[in-house]
N, C-alpha and C positions, 0 to 999 in steps of 0.2 A: 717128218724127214726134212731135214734144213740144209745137208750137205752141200747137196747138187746147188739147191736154193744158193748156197752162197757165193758156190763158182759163178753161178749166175751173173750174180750182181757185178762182179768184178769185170764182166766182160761188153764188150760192145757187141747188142743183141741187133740178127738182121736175118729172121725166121724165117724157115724154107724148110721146103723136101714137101711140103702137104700145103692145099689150097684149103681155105675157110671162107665159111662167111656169118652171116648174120641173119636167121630166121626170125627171129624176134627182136624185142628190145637187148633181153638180155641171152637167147640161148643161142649156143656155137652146135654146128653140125661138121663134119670133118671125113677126112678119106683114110684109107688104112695104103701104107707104104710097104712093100717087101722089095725091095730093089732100090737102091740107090748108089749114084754113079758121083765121084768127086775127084774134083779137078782141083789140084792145090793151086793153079796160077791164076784162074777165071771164078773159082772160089776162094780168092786169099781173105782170111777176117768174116766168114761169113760161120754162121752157127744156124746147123739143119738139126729140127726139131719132129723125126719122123714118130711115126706111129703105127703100131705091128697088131696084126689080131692070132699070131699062132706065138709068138712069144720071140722070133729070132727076123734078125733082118740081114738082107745080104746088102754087106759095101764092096764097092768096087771102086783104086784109085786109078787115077791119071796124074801124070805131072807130081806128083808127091814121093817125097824120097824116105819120110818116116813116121812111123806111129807109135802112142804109149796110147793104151787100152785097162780103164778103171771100173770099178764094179760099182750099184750106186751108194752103196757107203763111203766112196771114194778110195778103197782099198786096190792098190797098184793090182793088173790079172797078167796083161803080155803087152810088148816092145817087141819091133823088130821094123826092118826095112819094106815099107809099103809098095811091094813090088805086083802084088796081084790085088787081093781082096779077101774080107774078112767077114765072119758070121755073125753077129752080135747076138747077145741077148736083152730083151728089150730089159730098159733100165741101166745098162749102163752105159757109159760116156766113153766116147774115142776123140784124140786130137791125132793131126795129120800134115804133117808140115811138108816145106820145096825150102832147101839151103837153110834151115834155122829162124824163118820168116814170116812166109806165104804160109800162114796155119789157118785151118779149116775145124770147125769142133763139129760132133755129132749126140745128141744126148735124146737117146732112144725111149720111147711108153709104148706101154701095154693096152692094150685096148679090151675092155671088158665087157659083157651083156649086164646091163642094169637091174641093183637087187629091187623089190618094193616091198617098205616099210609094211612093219604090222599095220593095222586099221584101216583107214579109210582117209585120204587125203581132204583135208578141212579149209586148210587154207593155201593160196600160193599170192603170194607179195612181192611189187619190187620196192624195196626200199631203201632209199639215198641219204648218204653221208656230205651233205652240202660245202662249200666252198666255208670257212670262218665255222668251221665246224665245232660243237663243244666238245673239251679234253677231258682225259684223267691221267694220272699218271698210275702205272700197272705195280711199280713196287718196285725192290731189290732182287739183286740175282739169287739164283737157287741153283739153276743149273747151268754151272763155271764153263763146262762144253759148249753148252750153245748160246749162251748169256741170254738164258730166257728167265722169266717170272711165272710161280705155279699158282695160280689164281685160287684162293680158298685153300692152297697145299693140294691140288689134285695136277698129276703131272701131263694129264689131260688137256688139262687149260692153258699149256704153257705159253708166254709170250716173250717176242723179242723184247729185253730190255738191253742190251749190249750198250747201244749208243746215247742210252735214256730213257725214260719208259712211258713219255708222251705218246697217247694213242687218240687217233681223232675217231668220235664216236656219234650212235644214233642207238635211240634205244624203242621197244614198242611196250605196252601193258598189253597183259592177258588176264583174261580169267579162265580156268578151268570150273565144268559144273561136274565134271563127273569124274570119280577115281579110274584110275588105266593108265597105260603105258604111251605114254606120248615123244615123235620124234620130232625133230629138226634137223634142217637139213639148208643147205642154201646150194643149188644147183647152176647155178650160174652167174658170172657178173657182165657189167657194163662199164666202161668197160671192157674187155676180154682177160687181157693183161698177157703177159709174155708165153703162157705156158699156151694159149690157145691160138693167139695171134700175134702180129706186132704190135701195138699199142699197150706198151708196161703203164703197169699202173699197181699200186699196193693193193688195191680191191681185188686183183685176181687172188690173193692167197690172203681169204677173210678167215674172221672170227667168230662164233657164234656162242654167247654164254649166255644158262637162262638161273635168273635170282629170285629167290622170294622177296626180295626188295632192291636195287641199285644204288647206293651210295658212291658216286665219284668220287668222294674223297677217304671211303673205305672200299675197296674195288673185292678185297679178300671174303669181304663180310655176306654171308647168305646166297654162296653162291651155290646151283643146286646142280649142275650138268654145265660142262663145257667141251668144245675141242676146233681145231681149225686146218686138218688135214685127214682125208678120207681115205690117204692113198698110206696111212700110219696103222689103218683097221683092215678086221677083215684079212688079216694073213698076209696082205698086199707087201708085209715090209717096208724097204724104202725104194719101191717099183716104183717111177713116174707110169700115173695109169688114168684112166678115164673110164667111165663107164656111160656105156648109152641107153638112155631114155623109151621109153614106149613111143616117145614121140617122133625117135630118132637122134632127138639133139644129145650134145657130150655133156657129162657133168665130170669134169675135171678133175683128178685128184687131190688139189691141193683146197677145194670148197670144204667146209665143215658139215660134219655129220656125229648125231649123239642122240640117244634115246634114253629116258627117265621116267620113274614111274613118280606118279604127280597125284596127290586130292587133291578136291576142289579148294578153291582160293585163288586168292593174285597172286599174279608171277609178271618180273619184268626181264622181255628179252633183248640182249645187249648183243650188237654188230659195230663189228672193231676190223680192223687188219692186222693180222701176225705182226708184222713189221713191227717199230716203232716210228710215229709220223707226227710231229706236235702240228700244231695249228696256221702256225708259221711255214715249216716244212709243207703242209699240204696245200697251201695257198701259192706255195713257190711252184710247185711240184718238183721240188729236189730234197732229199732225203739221208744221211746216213745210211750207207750198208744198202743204199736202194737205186733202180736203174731213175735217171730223169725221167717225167713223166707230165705228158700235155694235161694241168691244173685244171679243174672243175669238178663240178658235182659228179660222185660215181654212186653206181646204185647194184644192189647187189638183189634176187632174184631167190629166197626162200620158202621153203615146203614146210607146213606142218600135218602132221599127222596122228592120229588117234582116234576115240571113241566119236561114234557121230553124233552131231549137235550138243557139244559136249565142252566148245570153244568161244569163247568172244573177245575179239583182238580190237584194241584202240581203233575207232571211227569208222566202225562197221558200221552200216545201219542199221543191220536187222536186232545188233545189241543195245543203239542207240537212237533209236528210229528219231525221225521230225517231231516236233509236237504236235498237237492236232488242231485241225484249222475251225474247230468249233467254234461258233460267234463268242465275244468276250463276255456276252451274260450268260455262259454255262449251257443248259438243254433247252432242247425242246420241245415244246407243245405238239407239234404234228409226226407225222412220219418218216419225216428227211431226217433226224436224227437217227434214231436205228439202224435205217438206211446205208446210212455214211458209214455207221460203223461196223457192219456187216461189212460192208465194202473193205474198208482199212483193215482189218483182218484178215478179210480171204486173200488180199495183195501182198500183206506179210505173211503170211504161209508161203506165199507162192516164191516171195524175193529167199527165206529161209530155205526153202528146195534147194536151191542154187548155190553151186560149187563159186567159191569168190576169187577174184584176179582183182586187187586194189594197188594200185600206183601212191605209194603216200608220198 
């Protein structure tokens, strides 16, 4: 859902109605709003981004003399004179003006209890799309409505191409050892970006495509699963929504989520931004179609999940261990050889137990 997304962009963002903060590097924890109170004079030009967990919020205006009320597919619902207050339902959008001016916006989510993926959580990563970052270009338009690009022809994968279809990118290698049903997921960025906090950034509304192989200069070719909005699945429609964590933290709707059943072999996972962002753009941090945004390295915070012990992602160690520090003439005569390598085994067993959190 790109709608709302674009009203977005058009507008001068200055997030309110709900406090955030930052438990980790990358995850957002958040409050649920049923009340809010707006003053068209002391809030002229500001945009409240509340968040409901029964699905309705109550407004109340002051100082505002009128409202138009949209659904979030942007479809007109009700107008009239903002003389009291009104109910919403999460997901849609109200603006609220004093004389044709002093305009106030409200663009309402749902707040949901977090599903968990089949299997067994394998991996969680945060991994960053660096400053001078390497491109591709995503293709030609397909879908005229949102001027996006259907990556491999699945409408899944779509991406902005409107302004151009420069995407700055980072990719990872995996191998699968065992057949099963495997997901991805990226649950939060760094980042936050506008939907969470005030700090926009393209990272908040990422991309996640996984390939049998990557070709940047054939982006279409070998692609196996993609998608880059959570809040598009799951029946959610085009509800801005969130869902929270066992841990507590939000994973945002506009993050990517897609499950695929996979044999063993390599696969390469590709992290992009919906948006389109060339190299140039994200070194500026200003963008086509996108809010300005303070340049640097953003890093995005993804889950894999499936079969256990059944993964090995680029610069593990337990897939890539060290070499072994055996003297350069091979074995030895005594006991300390065996020794050692009793030892080096029982420690890789033990580093393999362990659930991984890698910063690349």
């Amino acid at each position: 859902m790109k709608t709302v997304r674009l009203i977005v962009a058009s507008l001068s963002l200055a997030v309110a109605g709900a406090a955030f903060s930052s438990s980790q590097v990358s995850a957002a924890t958040g409050t649920i709003t049923t009340e809010l109170t707006i003053d068209c004079i002391a809030d002229a030009d500001k945009d409240f981004r509340p968040w409901v967990l029964d699905g309705t919020i109550t407004v109340a205006f002051t100082n505002c003399d009128y409202y138009n009320l949209w659904s979030a597919d942007g479809e007109p619902l009700d107008d009239g004179p903002a003389t009291s207050q009104l109910t919403l339902n999460a997901g849609e959008y109200l603006m609220v003006w004093k004389d044709g001016e002093d305009m106030v916006r409200v663009f309402t989510g749902i707040v949901y209890e977090g599903r968990t993926p089949p299997g067994e959580l394998q991996y969680r990563q945060d991994v960053t799309i660096p400053l001078d970052a390497r491109t591709f270009d995503a293709g030609a338009v397909d879908d005229e409505d949102e001027g996006e690009h259907w990556l491999g022809g699945k409408k899944l994968c779509a991406l902005d191409v409107e302004e151009g279809g420069r995407h700055v990118y980072t990719t990872l290698n995996i191998t699968i050892d065992r057949p099963g049903r495997y997901t991805f997921r990226s649950i939060a960025t760094d980042p936050l970006g506008e939907y969470l906090g005030n700090d926009t950034n393209p990272i908040g509304d990422s991309f996640l495509a996984l390939y049998s192989s990557f070709d940047p200069t054939n982006p279409d070719e070998g692609v196996i699963g993609c998608n880059d909005d959570l809040n598009n699945l799951f029946d959610y429609d085009n509800v801005e929504m969130v869902e929270v964590l066992e841990d507590g933290t939000w994973m945002e709707g506009h993050q990517p989520y897609f499950s695929v059943q996979l044999e063993p072999g390599a696969y390469t996972l590709l992290m992009t931004t919906w948006r389109a962002v060339s190299k140039a753009e994200w070194n500026a941090g200003d963008a086509e179609n996108e809010l300005p945004w303070t340049p640097g390295p953003a890093t995005l915070t993804y889950e894999l999940w499936g079969p256990a012990e059944a993964i090995c992602v680029e610069n593990d160690p337990v897939c890539d261990p060290p070499e072994s520090t055996l003297p350069p003439t091979g074995s030895s005569s005594g006991p300390a050889a065996p020794i050692a390598l009793i030892a080096v085994m029982l420690g890789l067993v033990g580093v393999f137990a362990v659930k991984r959190r890698v910063t690349s």
